[in-house]
C-alpha positions as CSV (number, residue, x, y, z in Angstrom):
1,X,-33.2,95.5,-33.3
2,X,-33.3,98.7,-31.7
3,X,-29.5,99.4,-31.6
4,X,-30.1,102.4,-29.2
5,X,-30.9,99.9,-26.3
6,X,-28.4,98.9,-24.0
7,X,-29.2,95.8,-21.8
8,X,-27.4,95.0,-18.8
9,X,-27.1,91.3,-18.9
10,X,-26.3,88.9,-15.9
11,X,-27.4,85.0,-15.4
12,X,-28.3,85.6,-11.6
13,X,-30.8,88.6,-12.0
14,X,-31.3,89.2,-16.3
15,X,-32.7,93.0,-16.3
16,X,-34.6,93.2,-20.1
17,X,-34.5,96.1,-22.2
18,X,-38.4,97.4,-23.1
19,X,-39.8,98.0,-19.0
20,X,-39.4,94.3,-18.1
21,X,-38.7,93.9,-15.0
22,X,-36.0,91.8,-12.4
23,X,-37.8,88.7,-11.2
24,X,-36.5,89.9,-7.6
25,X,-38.6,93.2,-8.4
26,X,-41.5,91.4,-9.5
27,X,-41.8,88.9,-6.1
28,X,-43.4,91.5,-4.0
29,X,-46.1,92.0,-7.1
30,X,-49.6,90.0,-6.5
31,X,-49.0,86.7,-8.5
32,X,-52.2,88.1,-10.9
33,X,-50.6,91.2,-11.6
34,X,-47.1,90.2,-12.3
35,X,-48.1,88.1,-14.9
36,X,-49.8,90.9,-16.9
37,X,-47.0,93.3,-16.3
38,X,-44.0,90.8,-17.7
39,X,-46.7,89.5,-20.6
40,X,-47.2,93.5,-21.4
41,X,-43.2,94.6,-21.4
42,X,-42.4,91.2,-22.6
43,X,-44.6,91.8,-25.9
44,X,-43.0,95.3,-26.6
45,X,-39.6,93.9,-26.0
46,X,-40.1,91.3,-28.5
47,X,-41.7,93.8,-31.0
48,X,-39.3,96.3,-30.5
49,X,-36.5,93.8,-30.9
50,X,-37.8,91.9,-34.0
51,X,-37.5,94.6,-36.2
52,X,-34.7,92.6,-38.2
53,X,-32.2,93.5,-40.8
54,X,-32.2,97.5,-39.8
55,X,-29.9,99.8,-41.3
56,X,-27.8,100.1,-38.2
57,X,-28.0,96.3,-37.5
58,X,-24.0,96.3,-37.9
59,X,-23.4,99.2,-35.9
60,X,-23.4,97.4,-32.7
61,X,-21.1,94.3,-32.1
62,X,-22.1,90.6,-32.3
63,X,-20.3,89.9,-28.6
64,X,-21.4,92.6,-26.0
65,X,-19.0,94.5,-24.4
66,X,-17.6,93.2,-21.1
67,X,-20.0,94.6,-18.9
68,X,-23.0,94.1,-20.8
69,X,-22.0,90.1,-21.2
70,X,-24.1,87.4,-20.6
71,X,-22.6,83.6,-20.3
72,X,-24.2,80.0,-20.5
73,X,-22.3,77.2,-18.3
74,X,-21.0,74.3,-20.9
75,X,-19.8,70.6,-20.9
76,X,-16.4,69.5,-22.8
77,X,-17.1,67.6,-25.3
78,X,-13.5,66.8,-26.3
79,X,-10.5,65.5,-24.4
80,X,-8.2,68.1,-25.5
81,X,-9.9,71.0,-23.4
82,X,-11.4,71.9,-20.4
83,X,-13.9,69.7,-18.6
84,X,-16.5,72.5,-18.5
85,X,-16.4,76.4,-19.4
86,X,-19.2,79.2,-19.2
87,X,-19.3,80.3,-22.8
88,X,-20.2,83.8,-24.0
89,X,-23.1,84.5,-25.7
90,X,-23.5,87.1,-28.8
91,X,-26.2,89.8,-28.5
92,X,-28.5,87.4,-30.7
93,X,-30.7,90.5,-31.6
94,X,-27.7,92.2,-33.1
95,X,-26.4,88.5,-35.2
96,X,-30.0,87.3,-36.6
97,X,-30.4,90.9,-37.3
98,X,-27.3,91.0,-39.4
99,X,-28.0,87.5,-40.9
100,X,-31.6,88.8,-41.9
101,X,-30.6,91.9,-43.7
102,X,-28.1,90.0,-46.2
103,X,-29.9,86.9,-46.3
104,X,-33.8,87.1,-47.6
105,X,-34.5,83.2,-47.1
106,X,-33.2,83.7,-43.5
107,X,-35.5,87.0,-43.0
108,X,-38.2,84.6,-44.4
109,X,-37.6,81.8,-41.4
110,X,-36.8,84.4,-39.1
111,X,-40.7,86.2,-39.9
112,X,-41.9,82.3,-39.8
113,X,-43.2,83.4,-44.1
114,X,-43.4,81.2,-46.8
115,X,-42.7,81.0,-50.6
116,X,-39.2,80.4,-50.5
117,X,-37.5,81.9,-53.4
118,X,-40.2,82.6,-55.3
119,X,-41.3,85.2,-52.6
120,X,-37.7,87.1,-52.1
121,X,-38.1,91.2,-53.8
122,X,-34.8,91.5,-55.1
123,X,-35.6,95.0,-55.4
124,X,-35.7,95.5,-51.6
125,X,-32.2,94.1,-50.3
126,X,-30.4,97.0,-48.1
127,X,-27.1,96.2,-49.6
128,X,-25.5,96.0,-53.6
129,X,-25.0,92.5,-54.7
130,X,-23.0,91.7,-57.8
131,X,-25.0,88.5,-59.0
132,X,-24.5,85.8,-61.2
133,X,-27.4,83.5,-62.5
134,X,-27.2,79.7,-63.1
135,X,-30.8,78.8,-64.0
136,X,-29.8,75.2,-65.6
137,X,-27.2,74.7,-63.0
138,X,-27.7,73.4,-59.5
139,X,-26.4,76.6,-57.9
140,X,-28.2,78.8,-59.7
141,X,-27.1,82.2,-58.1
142,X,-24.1,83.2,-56.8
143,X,-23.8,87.0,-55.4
144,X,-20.7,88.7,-53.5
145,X,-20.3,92.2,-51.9
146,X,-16.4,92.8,-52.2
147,X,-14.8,94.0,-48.8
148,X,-17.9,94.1,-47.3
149,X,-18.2,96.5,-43.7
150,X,-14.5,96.8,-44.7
151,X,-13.2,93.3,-43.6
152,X,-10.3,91.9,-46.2
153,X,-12.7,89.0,-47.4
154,X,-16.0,89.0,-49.7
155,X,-19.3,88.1,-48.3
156,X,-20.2,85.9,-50.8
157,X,-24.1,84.4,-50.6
158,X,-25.1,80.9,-53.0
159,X,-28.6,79.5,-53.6
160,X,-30.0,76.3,-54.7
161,X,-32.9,73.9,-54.5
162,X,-32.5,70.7,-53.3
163,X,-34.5,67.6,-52.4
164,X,-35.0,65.6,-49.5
165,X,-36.9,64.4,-46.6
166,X,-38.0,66.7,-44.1
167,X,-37.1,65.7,-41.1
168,X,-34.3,66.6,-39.0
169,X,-33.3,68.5,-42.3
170,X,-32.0,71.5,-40.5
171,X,-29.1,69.2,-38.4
172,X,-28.6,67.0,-40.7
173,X,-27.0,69.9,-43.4
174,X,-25.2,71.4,-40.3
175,X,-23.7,68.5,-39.9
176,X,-22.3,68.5,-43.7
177,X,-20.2,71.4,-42.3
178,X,-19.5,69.7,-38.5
179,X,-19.2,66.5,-39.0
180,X,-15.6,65.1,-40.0
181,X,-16.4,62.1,-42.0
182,X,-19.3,64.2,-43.9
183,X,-17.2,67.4,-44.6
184,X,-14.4,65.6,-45.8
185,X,-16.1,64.2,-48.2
186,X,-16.6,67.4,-50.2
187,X,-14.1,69.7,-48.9
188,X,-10.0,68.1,-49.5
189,X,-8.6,70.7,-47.2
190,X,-10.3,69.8,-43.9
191,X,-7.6,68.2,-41.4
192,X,-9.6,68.4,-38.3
193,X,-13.1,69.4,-37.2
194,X,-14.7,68.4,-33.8
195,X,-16.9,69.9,-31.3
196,X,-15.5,71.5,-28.3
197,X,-18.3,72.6,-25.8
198,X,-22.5,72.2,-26.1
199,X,-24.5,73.3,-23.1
200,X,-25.7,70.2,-20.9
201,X,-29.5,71.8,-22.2
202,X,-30.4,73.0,-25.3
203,X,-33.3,74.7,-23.8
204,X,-30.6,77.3,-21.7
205,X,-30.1,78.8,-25.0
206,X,-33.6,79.2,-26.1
207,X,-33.9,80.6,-22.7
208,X,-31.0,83.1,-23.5
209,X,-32.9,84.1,-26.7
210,X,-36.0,85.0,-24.8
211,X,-37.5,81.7,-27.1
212,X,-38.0,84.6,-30.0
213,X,-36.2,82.7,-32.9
214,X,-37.1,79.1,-33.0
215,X,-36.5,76.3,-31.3
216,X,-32.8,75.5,-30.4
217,X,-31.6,72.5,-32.2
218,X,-27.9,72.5,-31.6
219,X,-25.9,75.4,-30.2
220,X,-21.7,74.6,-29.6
221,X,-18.2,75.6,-30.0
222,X,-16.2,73.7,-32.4
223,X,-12.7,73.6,-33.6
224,X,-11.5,73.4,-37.4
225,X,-7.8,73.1,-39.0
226,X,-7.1,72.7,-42.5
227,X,-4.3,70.8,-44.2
228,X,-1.3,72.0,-45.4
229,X,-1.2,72.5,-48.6
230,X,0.9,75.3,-51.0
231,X,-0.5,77.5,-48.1
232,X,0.0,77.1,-44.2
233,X,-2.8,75.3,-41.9
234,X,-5.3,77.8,-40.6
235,X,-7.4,76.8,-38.1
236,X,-11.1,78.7,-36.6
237,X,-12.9,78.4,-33.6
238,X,-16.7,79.0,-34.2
239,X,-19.7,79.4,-32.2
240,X,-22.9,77.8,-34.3
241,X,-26.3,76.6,-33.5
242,X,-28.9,75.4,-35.7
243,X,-32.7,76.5,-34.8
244,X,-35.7,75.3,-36.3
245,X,-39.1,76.5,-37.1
246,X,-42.2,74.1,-36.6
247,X,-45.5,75.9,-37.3
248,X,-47.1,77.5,-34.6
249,X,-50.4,78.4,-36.3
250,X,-52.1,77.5,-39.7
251,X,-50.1,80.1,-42.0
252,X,-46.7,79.3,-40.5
253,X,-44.5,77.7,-43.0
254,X,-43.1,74.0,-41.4
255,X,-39.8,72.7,-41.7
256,X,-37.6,75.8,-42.1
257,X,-34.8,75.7,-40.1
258,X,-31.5,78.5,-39.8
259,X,-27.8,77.7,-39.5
260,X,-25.7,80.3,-38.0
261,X,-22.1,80.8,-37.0
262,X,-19.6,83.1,-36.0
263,X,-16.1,83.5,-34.8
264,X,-15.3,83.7,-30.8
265,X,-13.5,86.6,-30.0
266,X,-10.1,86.7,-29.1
267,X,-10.5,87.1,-25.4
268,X,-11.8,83.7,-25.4
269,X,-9.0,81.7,-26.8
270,X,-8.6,80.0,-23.7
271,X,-11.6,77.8,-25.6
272,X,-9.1,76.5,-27.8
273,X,-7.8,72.8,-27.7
274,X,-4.6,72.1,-26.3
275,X,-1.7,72.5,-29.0
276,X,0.3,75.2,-31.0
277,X,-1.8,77.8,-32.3
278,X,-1.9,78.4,-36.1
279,X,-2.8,81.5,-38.6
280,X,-6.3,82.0,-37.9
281,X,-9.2,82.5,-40.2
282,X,-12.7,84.0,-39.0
283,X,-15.7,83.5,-40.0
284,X,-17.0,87.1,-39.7
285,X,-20.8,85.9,-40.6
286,X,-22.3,82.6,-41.6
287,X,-25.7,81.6,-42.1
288,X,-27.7,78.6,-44.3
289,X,-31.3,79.4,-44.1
290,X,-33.8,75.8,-45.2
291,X,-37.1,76.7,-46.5
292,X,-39.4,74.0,-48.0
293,X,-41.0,73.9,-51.4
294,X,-43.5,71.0,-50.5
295,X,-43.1,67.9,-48.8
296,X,-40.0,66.7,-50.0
297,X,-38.3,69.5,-51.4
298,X,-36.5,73.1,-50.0
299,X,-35.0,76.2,-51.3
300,X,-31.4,76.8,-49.4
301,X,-29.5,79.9,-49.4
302,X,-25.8,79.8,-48.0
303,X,-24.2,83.2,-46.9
304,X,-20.5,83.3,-45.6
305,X,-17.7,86.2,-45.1
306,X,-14.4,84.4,-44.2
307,X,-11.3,85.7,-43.5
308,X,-8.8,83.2,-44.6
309,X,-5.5,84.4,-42.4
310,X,-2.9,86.3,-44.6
311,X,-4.5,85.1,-47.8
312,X,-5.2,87.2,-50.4
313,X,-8.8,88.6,-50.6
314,X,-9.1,88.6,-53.9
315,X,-8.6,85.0,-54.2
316,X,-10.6,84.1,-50.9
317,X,-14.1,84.2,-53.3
318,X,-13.2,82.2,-55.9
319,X,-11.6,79.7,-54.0
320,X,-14.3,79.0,-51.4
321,X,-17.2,79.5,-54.2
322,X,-15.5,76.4,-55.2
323,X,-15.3,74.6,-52.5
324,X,-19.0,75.6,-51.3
325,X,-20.1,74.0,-55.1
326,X,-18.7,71.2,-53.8
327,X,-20.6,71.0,-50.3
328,X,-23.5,71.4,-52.8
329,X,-22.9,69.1,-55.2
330,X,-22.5,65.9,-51.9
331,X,-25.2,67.7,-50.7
332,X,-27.4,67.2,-53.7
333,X,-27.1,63.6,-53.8
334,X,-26.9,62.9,-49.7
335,X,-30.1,64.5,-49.5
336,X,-32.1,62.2,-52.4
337,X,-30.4,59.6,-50.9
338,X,-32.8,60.2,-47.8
339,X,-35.7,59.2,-50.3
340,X,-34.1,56.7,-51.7
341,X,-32.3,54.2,-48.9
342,X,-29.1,55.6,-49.1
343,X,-27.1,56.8,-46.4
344,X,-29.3,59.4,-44.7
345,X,-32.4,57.3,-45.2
346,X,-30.7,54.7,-42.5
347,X,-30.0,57.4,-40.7
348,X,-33.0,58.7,-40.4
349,X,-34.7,54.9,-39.8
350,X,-32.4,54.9,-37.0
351,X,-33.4,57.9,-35.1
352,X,-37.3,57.3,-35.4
353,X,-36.4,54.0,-33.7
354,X,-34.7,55.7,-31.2
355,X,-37.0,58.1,-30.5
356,X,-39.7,55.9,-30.0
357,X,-37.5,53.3,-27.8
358,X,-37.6,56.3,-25.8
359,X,-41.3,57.0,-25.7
360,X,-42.0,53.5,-25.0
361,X,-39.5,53.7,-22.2
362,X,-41.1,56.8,-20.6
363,X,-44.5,55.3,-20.7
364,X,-43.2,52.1,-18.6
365,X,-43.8,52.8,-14.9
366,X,-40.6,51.6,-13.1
């Protein structure tokens, strides 16, 4: 993004960077004329902001300041808090930006390009990587920047290849990291994790993004405590949202798909669930960007920087390499089962019967 641009953002009257104007400016325009104006200051404010993974793309913050804040009215999800809540949004020019420059399979999505692995120039990544290579093993690279932007954690960045069925591929590995019963099953030190808060639309949020990265899968808040162990619980609260890529023209790559997350602010602990608060950890960046290799196959690159609470840093990276080998390794063998009849293959019976119950239901007249 252009990290010179300052947008005032509000819900009631959204003012866009680039010449676009207020809708309440643009009423007295002939209809005709309007339209060519917003298409024409729309296109430069897309161009201008696409420019992802600049230098400065950590300069600016992830959550605007105060004044500059824009909010999306949620729904509860979870007994524990709030019936409802409007939920603040990050700059998401500034976060995919961020994602993009330390993630070349999420730049790849992100430009809607192709080639997966294969196509990634080493030789062009803004940032020093300490890399080790696995060829035989199933994660067959794992790189970490120590300290990186001067936070007391490593970002830390694994790839693999894995196989699987396409569809609904980008939710169903989110929820290997949301879903209780699926995340216990490869991490041991998960306690709790639920979700919090979604909007009552998904399309709000594509709305929020000026529909310029994908297609909004799932966007929420969501809470996450660990066990105690021979360290104290810690628990996060993390903003994440999963947005996928269908092709839009002939060269468009289909099927990828980005996860993202990051940590909500302090000034929004009011988000929390009801309960004593713990140590915190923080999830400074997150991203798993899903690129396919042919029909039944995909190249997936996992970046993270987590600030474990008053753990040592220099244990942090080992210690969730491990853990993330782990997610892999379920992984791995969850997603063949989708080819196979195993568990995600019924799941995946199951929602193409309910989507077409729901077809069929729309096409009935009452």
């Amino acid at each position: 993004p252009s990290t010179s641009m300052v947008c005032k953002k509000s819900n009631l009257n959204r003012k866009k960077c680039g010449g676009i104007m207020a809708a309440k400016e643009i009423v007295a325009v002939p209809t005709l004329l309007a339209l060519l104006l917003w298409a024409n200051a729309a296109a430069a404010y897309v161009s201008e902001s696409q420019k992802l993974g600049a230098e400065k793309a950590f300069d600016e913050p992830i959550f605007p300041l105060r004044t500059d804040r824009e909010t999306i009215p949620c729904r509860s999800l979870n007994h524990k808090v709030a019936p409802d809540a409007d939920v603040v949004l990050p700059d998401f020019d500034v976060l995919f930006s961020r994602i993009a420059s330390v993630s070349p399979l999420a730049r790849q999505v992100l430009e809607r390009k192709s080639g997966g692995f294969d196509a990634v120039d080493e030789e062009k990544e803004p940032f020093q990587w300490k890399k080790e290579m696995h060829k035989k093993r199933l994660v067959h690279q794992i790189s970490k920047i120590d300290s990186f932007q001067g936070k007391p954690a490593p970002l830390l960045r694994l790839r693999s290849h894995l196989k699987g069925p396409l569809q609904s591929r980008g939710e169903r590995f989110s929820q290997l990291v949301t879903d209780f019963d699926l995340r216990s099953k490869w991490d041991p030190n998960i306690a709790e994790n639920y979700p919090l808060y979604e909007p009552p639309i998904m399309s709000a949020v594509d709305d929020a993004m000026l529909h310029r990265f994908g297609e909004t899968r799932r966007f929420g808040i969501g809470y996450v405590r660990t066990k105690q162990t021979v360290v104290s619980p810690r628990e996060q609260l993390t903003m994440c949202g999963v947005q996928d890529f269908p092709a839009t023209s002939s060269g468009d790559v289909d099927g990828a798909s980005l996860i993202w997350g990051v940590e909500v602010e302090d000034d929004q602990i009011h988000l929390f669930p009801e309960g004593e608060r713990l140590l915190r950890s923080r999830s400074h960046l997150f991203s798993v960007a899903l690129v396919p290799r042919g029909e039944d196959e995909f190249d997936v690159e996992y970046v993270i920087q987590i600030e474990v609470g008053k753990f040592p840093a220099w244990l942090t990276g080992p210690v969730v390499t491990e853990t993330l080998k782990g997610l892999f390794r379920f992984g791995d063998s969850y997603f063949k089962g989708g080819l196979d009849g195993g568990e995600l293959a019924q799941h995946l019976a199951n929602e193409r019967e309910a989507t077409l119950a729901n077809n069929q239901a729309i096409l009935i007249p009452p």
